[in-house]
N, C-alpha and C positions, 0 to 999 in steps of 0.2 A: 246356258248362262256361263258367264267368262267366272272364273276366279281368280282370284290376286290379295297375298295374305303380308301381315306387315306382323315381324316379329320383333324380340328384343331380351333380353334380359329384364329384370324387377326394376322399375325407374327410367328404361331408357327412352321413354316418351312414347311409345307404343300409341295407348289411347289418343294424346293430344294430336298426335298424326293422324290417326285414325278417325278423329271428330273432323279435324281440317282436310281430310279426302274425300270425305264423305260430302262435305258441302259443295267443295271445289268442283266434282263430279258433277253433284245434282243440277250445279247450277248451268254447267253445262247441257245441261235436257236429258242426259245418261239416268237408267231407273237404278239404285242401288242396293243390296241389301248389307247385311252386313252380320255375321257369326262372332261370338266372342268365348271364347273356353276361359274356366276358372279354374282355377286348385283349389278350391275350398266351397263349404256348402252357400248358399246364397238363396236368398228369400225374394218374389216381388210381391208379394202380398205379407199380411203383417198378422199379428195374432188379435185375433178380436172380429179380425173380417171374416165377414160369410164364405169367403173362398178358401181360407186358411181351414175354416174349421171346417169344410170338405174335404180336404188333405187331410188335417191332426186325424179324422175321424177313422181313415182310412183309405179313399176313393186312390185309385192308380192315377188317372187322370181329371184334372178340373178344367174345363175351359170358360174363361170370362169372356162376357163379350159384351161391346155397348154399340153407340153410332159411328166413335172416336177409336174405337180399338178392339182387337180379339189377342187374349193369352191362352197360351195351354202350358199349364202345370204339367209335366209327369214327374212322380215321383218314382225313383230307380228303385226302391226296396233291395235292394241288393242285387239289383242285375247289372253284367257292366253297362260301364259309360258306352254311349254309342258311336259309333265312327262318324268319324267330318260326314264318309261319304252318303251317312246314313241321314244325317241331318239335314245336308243339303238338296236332298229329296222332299223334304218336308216342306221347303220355302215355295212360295207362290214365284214363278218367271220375273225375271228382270235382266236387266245388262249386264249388272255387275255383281258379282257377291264381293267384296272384302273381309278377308278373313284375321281377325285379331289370337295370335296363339296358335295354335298346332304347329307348333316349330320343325315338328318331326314327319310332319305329311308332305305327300310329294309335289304339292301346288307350287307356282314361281313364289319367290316372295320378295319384298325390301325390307331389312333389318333397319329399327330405331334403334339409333346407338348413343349412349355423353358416355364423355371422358370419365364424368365424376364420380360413376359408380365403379369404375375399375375390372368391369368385366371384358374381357375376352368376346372378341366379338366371332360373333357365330358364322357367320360369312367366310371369315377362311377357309373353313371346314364342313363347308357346307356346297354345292354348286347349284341349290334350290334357291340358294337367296341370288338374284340376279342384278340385285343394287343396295349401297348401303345409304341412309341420311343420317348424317352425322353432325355433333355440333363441333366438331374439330376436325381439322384436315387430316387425311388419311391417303394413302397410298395402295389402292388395291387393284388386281385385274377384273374390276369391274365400274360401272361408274358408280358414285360418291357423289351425291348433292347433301347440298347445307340443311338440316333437320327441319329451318324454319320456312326454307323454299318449296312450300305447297303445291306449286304449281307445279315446277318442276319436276315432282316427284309424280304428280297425278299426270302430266304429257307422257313423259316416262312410260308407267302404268296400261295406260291407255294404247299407246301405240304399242308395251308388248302383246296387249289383249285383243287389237285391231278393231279397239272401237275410236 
């Protein structure tokens, strides 16, 4: 499986990039997955569900599954967080993974960058980020496409993965 991970600071379109590559990809016949890390805890089942109350109860692990979907719950109990690289052993084969977050891992990446949050863009000081999309021009030794240029970003992408 190829990886190629799209970072950014809090706000700087990360996700919205990351929905629009995904589709751009698929559409192209490319199979994709996609990893996304959090800073805070996060739920996909709710209180009151039969899955939830296998978790509350105690269970390490809950897997759901229907015709439509399979989940699997773990819950960390206080073991660490696991590595990207641990994760991505877990994924069924595809083309592509896309990775949202692990800023700090050594995968290529493109930074989501606006002006308007005012942060320092990661890319200088980084030589993992390989390209920046920005919503303002920017001057760097690498290429810089326009935040909203999809396409471009996913050619980009695609030919450093040689898919």
């Amino acid at each position: 499986m190829k990886l190629y991970g799209v970072v950014g600071w809090k706000n700087a379109g990360k996700t919205g990039l990351m929905e629009r590559l995904v589709a751009e990809i698929c559409a192209r016949g490319i199979t994709v997955s996609t990893v996304k890390h959090a800073h805070h805890a996060f739920d996909v089942d709710h209180e009151g569900k039969d899955s939830y109350r296998h978790r509350a109860a105690g269970a390490s692990e809950v897997l759901l599954a229907s015709r439509k979907r399979v989940a699997i719950m773990q819950e960390m109990r206080g073991a660490p967080e696991p590595s990207l690289e641990a994760l991505l052993a877990r994924l069924s084969p595809v083309d592509l993974v896309l990775i949202e977050g692990y800023k700090r891992d050594n995968h290529p990446k493109v930074e989501a960058f606006r002006a308007e949050t005012g942060n320092s863009l990661i890319a200088t000081d980084d030589p993992t980020v390989r390209a920046v999309a920005s919503d303002t021009p920017i001057v760097l030794d690498r290429p810089v496409f326009d935040l909203n240029d999809t396409k471009a970003v996913a050619d980009f992408i695609l030919a450093e993965v040689g898919l």
